[in-house]
Short mmCIF file of the C-alpha atoms (twelve columns), coordinates in Angstrom:
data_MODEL
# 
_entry.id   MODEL 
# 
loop_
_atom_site.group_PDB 
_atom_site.id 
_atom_site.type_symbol 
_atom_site.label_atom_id 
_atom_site.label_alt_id 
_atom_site.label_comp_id 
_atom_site.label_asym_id 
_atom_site.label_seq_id 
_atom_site.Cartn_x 
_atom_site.Cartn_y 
_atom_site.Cartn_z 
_atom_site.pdbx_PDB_model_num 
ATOM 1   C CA . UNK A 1   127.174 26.722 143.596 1 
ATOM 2   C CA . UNK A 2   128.581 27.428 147.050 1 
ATOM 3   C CA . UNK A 3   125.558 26.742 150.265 1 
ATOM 4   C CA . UNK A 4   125.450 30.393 150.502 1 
ATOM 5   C CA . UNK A 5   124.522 30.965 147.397 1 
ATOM 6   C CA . UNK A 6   121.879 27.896 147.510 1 
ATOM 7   C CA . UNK A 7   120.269 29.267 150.539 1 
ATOM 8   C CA . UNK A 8   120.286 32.848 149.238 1 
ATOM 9   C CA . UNK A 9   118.816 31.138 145.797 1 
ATOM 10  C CA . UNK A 10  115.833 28.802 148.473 1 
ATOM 11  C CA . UNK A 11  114.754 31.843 150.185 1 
ATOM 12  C CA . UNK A 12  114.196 34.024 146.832 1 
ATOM 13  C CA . UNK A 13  112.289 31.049 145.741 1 
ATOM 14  C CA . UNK A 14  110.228 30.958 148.547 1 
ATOM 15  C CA . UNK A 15  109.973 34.617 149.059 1 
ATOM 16  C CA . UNK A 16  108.529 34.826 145.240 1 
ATOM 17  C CA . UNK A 17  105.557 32.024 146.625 1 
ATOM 18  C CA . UNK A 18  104.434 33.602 149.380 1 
ATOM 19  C CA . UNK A 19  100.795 34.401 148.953 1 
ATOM 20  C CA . UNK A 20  100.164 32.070 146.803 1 
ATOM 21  C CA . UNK A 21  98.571  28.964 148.415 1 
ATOM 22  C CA . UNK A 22  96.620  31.372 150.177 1 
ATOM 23  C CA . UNK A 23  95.551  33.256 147.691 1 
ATOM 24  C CA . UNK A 24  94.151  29.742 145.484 1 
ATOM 25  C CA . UNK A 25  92.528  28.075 148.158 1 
ATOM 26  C CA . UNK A 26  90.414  31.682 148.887 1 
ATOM 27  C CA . UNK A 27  89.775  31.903 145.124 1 
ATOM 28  C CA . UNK A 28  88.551  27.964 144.824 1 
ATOM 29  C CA . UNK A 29  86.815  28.292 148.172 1 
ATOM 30  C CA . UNK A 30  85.013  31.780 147.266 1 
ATOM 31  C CA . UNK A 31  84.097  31.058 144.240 1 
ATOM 32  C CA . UNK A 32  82.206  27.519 145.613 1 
ATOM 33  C CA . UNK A 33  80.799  29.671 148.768 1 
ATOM 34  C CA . UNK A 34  79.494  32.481 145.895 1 
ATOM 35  C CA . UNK A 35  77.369  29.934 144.351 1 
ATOM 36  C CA . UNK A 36  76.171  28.225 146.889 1 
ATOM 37  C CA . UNK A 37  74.733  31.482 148.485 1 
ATOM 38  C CA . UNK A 38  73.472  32.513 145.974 1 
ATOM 39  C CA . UNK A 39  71.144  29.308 145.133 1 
ATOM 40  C CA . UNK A 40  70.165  29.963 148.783 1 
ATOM 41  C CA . UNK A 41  69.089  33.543 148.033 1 
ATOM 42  C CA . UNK A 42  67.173  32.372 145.152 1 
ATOM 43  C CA . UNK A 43  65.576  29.948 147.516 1 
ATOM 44  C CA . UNK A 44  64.853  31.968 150.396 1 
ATOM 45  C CA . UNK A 45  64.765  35.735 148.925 1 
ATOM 46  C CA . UNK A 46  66.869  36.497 152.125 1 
ATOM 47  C CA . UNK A 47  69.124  40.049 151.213 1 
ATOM 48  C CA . UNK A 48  71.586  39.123 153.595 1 
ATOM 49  C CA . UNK A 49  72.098  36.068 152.046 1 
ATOM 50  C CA . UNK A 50  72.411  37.735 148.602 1 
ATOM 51  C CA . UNK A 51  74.543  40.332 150.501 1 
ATOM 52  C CA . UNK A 52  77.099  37.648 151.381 1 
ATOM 53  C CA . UNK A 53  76.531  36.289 147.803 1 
ATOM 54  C CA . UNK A 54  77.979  39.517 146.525 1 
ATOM 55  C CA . UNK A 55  80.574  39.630 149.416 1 
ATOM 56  C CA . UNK A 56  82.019  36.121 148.108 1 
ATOM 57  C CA . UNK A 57  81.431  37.243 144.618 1 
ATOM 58  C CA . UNK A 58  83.766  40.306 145.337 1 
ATOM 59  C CA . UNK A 59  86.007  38.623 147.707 1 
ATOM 60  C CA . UNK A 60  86.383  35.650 144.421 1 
ATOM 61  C CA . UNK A 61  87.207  38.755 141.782 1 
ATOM 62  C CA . UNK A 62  89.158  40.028 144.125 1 
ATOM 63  C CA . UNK A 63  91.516  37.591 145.166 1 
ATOM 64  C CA . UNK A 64  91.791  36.861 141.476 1 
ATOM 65  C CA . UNK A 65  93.599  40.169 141.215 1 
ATOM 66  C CA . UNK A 66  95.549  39.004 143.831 1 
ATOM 67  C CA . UNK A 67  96.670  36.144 142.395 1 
ATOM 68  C CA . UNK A 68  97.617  37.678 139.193 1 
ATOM 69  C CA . UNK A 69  99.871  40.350 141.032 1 
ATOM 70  C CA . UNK A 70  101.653 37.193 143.086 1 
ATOM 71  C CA . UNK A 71  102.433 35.957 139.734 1 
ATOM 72  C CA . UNK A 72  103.828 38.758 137.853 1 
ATOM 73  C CA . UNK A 73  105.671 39.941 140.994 1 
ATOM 74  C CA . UNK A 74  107.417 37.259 140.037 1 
ATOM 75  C CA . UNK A 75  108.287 38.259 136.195 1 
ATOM 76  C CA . UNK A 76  112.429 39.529 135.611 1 
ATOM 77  C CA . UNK A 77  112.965 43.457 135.213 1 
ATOM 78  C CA . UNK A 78  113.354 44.399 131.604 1 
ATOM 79  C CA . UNK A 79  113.895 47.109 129.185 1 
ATOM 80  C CA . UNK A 80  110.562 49.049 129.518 1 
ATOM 81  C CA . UNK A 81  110.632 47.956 133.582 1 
ATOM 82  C CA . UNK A 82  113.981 48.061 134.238 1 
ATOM 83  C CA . UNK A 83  112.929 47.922 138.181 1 
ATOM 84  C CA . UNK A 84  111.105 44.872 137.783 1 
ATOM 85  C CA . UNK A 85  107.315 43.834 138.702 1 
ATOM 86  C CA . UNK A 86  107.637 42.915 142.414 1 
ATOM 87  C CA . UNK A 87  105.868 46.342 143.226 1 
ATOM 88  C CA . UNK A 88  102.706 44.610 141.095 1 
ATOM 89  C CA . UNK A 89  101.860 42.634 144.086 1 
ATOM 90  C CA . UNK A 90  100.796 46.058 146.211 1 
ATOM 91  C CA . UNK A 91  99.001  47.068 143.417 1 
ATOM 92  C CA . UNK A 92  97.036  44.302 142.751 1 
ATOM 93  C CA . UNK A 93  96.495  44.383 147.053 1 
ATOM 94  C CA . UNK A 94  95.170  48.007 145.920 1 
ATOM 95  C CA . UNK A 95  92.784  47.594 143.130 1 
ATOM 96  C CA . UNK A 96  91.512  44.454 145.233 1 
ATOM 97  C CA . UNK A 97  90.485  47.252 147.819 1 
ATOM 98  C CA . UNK A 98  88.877  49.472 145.676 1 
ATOM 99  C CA . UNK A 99  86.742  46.387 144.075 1 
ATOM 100 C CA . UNK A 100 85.365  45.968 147.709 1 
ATOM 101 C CA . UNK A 101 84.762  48.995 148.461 1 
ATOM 102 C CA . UNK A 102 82.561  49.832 145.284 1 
ATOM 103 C CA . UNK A 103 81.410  46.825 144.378 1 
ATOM 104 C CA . UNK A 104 80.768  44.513 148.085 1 
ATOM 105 C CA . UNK A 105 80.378  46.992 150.316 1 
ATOM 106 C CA . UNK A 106 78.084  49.396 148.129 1 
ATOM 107 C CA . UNK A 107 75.750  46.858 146.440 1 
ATOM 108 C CA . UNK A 108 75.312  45.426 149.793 1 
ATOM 109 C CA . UNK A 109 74.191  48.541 151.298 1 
ATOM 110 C CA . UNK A 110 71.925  49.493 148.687 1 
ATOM 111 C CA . UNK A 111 69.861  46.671 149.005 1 
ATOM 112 C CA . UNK A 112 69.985  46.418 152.428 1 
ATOM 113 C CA . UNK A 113 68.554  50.080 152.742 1 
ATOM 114 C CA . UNK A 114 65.817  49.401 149.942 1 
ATOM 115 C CA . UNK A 115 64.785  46.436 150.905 1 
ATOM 116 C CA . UNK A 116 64.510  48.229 154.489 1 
ATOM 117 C CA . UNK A 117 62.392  50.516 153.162 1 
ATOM 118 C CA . UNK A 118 60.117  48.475 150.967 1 
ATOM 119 C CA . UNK A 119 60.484  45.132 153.282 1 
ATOM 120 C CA . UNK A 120 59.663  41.811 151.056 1 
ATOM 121 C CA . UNK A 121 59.104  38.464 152.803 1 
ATOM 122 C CA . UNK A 122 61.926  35.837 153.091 1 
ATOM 123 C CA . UNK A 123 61.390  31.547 153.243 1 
ATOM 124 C CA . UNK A 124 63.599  30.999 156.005 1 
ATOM 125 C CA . UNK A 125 64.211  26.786 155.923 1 
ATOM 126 C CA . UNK A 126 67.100  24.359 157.497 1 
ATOM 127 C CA . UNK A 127 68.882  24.469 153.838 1 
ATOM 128 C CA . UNK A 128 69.501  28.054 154.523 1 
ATOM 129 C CA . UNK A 129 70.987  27.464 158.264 1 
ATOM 130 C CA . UNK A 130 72.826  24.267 156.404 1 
ATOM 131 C CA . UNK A 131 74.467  26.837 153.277 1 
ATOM 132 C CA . UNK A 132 75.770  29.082 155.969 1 
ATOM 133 C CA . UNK A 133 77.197  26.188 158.095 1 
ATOM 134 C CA . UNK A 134 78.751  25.256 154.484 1 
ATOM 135 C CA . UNK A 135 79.902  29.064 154.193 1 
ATOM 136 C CA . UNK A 136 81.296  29.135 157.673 1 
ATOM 137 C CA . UNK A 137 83.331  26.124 157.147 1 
ATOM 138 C CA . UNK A 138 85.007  26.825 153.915 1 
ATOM 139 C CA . UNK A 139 85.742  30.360 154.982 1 
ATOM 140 C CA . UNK A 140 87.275  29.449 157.918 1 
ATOM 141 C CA . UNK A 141 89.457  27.137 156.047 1 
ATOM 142 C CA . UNK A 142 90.538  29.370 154.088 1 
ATOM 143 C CA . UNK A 143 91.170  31.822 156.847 1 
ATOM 144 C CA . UNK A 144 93.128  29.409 158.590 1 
ATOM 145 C CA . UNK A 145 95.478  28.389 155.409 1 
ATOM 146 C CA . UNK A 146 96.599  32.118 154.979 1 
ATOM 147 C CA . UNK A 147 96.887  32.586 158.940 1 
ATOM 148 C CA . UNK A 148 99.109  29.867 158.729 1 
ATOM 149 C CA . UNK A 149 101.078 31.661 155.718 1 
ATOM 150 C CA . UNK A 150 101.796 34.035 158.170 1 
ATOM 151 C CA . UNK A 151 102.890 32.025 161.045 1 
ATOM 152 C CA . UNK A 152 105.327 30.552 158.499 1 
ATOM 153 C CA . UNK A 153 106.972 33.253 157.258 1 
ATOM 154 C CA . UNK A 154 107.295 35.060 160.360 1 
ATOM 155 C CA . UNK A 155 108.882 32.678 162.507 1 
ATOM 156 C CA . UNK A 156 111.363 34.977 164.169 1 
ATOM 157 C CA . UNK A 157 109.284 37.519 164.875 1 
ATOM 158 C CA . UNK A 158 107.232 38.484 168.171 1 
ATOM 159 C CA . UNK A 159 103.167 37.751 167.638 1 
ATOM 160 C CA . UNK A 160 102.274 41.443 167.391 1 
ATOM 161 C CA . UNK A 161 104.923 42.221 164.597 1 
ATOM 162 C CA . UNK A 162 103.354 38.943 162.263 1 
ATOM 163 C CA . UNK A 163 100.629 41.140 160.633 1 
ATOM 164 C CA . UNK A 164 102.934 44.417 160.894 1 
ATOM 165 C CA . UNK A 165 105.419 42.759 158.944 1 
ATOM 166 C CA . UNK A 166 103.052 40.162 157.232 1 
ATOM 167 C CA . UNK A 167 103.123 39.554 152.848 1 
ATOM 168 C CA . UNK A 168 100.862 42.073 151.657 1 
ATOM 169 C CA . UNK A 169 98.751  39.204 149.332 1 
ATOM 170 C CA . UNK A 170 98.292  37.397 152.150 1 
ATOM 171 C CA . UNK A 171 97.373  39.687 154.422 1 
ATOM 172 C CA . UNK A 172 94.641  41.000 152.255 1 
ATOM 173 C CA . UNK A 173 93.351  37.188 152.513 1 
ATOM 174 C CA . UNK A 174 93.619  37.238 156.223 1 
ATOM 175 C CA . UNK A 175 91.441  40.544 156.124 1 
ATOM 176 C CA . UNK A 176 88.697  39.425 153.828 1 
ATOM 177 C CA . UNK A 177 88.669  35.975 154.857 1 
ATOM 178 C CA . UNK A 178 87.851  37.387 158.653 1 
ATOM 179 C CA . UNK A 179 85.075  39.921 157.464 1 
ATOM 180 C CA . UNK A 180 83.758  36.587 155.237 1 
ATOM 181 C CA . UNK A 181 83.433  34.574 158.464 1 
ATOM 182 C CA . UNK A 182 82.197  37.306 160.487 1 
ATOM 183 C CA . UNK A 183 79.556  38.031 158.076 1 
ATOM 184 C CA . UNK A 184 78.171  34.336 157.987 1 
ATOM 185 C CA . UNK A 185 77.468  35.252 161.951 1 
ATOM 186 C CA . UNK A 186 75.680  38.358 160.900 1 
ATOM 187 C CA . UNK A 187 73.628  37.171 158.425 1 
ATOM 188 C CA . UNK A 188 72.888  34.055 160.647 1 
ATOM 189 C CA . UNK A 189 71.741  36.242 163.061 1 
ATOM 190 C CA . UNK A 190 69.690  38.452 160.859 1 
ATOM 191 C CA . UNK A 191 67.609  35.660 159.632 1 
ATOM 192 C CA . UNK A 192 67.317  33.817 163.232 1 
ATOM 193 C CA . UNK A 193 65.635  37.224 164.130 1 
ATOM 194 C CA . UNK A 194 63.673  37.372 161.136 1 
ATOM 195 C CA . UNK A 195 62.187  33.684 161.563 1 
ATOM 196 C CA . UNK A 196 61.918  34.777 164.992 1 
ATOM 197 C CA . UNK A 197 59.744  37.589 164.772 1 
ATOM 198 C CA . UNK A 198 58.497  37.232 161.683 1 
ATOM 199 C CA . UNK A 199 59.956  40.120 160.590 1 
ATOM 200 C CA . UNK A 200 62.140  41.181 157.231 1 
ATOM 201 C CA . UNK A 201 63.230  44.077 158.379 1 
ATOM 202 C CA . UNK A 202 65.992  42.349 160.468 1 
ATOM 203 C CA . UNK A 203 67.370  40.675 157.687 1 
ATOM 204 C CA . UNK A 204 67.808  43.862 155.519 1 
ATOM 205 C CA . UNK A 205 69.691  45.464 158.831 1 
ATOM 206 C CA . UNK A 206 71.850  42.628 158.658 1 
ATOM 207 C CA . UNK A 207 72.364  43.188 155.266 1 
ATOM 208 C CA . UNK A 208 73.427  46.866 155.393 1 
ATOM 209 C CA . UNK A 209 75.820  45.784 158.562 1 
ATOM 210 C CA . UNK A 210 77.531  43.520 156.189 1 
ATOM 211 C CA . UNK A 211 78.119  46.275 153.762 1 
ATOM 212 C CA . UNK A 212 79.825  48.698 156.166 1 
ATOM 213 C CA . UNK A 213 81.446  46.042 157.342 1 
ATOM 214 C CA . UNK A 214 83.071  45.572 153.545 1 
ATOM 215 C CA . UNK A 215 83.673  49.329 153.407 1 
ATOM 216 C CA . UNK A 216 85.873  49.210 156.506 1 
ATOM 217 C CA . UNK A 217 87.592  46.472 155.513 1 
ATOM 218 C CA . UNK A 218 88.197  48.217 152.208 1 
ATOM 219 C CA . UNK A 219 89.849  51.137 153.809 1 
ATOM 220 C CA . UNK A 220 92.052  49.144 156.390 1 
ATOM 221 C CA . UNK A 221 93.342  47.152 153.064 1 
# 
């Protein structure tokens, strides 16, 4: 094999990974972070905690899709797809979309709106501060393996071409990743105001911000 030919042969190999380290440590991490705030919710009967619960849940499902589109991207054409099954990964990227958008950012919002209406009280206590320190770390983590990803694969390019030009599986990870984190600042917020003023209310606000915040990331994806 001449060095062409092994270089040509490296850079389909790596070309056919991309995404995928990303894409696993968002699935491990979300699916841990989806538990955890959950129990918390349970605990504390906060609906922006159970709004992020759902988030995670949908970001987990989600980036399962993903995964299984990085790996069958990677399958040889044959008879019946004679064009191959690289095209898989953008539809995976798609249906991934579509999951958020029905299932994150609409669950979200409907409790968030009923529980505005009919406000319930919440047990706000330091474990629920401590499961969204625990949230914010892991999703920031993960944010900043798939960021790095990017910066990897797009070493010869100017910083405001990276995302133009960025893997589609991993840029889906960026986006979600980023909503994930900013959420964990919303619903901290929502529940600071809530213990604050002894209110509910602000907690199911939060909780409806977090689903429109899902929707737009849904649309952008």
């Amino acid at each position: 094999m001449s060095l062409h030919d092994s270089k040509s042969s490296m850079h389909k190999q790596i070309k056919r990974q991309r995404g995928q380290l990303s894409v696993f440590a968002a699935v491990i991490g979300n699916t841990l972070i989806a538990i955890i705030k959950f129990l918390g919710f349970l605990a504390s009967g906060s609906w922006s905690l159970f709004s992020e619960s759902i988030h995670s849940f949908a970001d987990t499902s989600n980036q399962a899709l993903l995964m299984i589109g990085v790996k069958r991207s990677t399958k040889q054409a044959t008879d019946t797809f004679s064009y191959g099954y690289k095209k898989e990964r953008f539809l995976r990227a798609l249906i991934s979309a579509c999951g958020i958008f029905f299932i994150g950012a609409w669950v979200t919002t409907y409790h968030g709106i009923m529980t505005f209406i009919h406000p319930e009280p919440i047990y706000i206590s330091q474990r629920t501060f401590i499961i969204l320190a625990i949230a914010f770390v892991v999703e920031s983590t993960t944010l900043g393996i798939a960021l790095n990803e990017i910066v990897k694969t797009s070493a010869h390019r100017k910083r405001k071409q990276m995302f133009k030009y960025a893997d589609t599986i991993t840029l889906a990870v960026v986006y979600e990743d980023s909503i994930a984190v900013i959420g964990v600042f919303i619903a901290a917020t929502g529940l600071i105001l809530s213990y604050i003023t002894n209110n509910p209310i602000r907690d199911s606000i939060t909780s409806i911000i977090i689903g429109i915040l899902l929707g737009f990331m849904a649309v952008v994806l």
